[in-house]
C-alpha positions as CSV (number, residue, x, y, z in Angstrom):
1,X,75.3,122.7,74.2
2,X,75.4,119.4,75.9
3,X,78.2,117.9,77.8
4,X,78.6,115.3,75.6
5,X,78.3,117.9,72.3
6,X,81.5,119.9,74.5
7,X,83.7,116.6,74.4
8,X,82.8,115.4,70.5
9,X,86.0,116.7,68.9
10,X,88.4,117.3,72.4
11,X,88.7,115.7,75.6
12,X,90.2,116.6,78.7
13,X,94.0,116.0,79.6
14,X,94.2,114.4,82.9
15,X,97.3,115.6,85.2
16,X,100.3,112.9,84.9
17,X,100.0,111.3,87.9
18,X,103.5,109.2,89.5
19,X,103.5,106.7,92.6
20,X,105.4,104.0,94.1
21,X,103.3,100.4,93.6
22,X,102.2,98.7,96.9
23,X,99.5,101.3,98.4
24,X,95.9,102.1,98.2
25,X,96.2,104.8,95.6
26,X,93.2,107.2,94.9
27,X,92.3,109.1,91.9
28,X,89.4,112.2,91.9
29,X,88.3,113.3,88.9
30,X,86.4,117.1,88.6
31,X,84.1,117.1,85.4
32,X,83.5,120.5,83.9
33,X,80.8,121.6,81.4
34,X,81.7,123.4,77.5
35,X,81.3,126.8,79.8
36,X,84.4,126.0,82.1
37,X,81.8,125.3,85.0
38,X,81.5,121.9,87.3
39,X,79.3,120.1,85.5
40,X,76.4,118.1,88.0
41,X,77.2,114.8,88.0
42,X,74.1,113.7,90.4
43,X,72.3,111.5,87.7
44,X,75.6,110.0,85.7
45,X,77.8,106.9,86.9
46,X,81.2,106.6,85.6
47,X,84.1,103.9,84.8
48,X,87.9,103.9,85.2
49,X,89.9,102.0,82.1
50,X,93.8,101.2,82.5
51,X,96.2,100.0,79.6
52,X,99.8,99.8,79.0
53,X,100.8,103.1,78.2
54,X,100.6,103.3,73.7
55,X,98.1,100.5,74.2
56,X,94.7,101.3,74.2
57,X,93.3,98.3,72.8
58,X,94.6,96.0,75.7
59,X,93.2,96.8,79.4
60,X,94.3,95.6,82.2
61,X,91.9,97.1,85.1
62,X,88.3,98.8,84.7
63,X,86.8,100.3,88.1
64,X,83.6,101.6,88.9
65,X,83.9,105.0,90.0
66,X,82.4,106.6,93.2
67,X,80.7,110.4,93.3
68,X,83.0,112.7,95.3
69,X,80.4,115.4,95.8
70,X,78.4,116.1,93.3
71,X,80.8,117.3,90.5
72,X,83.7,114.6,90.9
73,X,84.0,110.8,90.7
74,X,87.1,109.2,92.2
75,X,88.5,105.7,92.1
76,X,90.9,103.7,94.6
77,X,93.4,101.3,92.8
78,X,93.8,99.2,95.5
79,X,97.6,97.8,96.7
80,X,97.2,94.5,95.5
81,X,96.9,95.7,91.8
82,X,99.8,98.6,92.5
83,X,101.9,96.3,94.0
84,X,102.4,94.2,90.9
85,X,102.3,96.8,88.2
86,X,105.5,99.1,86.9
87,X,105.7,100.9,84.4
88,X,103.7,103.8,82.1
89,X,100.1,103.5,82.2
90,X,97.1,105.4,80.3
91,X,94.0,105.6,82.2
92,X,90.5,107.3,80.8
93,X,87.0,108.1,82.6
94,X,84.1,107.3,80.5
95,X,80.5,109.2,82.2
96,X,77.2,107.3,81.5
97,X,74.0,109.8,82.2
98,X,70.4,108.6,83.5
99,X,69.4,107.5,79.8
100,X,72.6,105.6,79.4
101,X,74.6,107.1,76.9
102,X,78.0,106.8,77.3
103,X,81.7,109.0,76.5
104,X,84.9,109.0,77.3
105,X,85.0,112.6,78.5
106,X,89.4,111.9,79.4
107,X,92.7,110.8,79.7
108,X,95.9,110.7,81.0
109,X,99.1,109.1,82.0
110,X,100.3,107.1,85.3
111,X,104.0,106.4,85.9
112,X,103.8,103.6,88.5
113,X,107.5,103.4,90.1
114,X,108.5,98.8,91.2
115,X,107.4,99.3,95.4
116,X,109.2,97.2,97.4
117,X,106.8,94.4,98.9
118,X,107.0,93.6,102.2
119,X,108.3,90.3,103.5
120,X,104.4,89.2,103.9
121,X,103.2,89.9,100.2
122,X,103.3,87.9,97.1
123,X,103.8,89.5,93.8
C-alpha cells in the first residue's frame, strides 16, 4: 500500500495546538506510513494551509514547509502574522512526492490567544 492509498478514506488528527499571538511560532509535523512507521519524506515537499476555524474554503496563510530530518516537515508562523490573528484556526499539511502528486495527509486546530504588542509594533 502506498502512502497516499493509507490516507484515501482517513487523515491524521493534528494535536490542538494553543499560543499567545506576537512570537515566532513553529509547527513540526512527523508523517507516518499505513504500517504506523515514519514514512521517508526525502523526495516529497509539503505546504502549510490556515483558515478560520469552520472555514475551509477561505485561507488566510499558505507556507512552504521545511524537512526536519527526513521524516518531519515543520513551518514557522512568523510574529508579524501571530501578532494580528485571534481566534480558532484550522490548519492542514498537504505532501507532494517527486512525480508531483499531491494530498492532504492532515489536520488540526490552532487557538491563537490577542498577544499584547509592544509599544513599537503596529497591528
Amino acid at each position: 500500500m502506498t502512502l497516499y492509498e493509507a490516507y484515501e478514506d482517513s487523515h491524521i488528527r493534528f494535536d490542538d495546538i494553543l499560543f499567545i499571538g506576537g512570537s515566532d511560532y513553529p509547527i513540526e509535523f512527523p508523517v507516518y506510513n499505513s504500517s504506523g512507521a515514519q514514512q521517508d519524506l526525502t523526495s516529497y515537499s509539503g505546504t502549510w494551509f490556515l483558515s478560520p476555524y469552520g472555514q475551509p474554503e477561505i485561507p488566510i496563510l499558505e507556507l512552504p514547509c521545511d524537512m526536519a530530518g527526513n521524516y518531519s516537515f515543520i513551518i514557522t508562523i512568523p510574529k508579524s502574522v501571530t501578532l494580528s490573528l485571534s481566534g480558532a484556526y484550522t490548519h492542514q499539511l498537504e505532501i507532494t512526492d517527486s512525480t508531483g502528486k499531491s494530498t492532504r495527509v492532515g489536520e488540526g486546530t490552532i487557538v491563537i490567544k490577542k498577544g499584547i504588542p509592544s509599544l513599537g509594533d503596529s497591528v
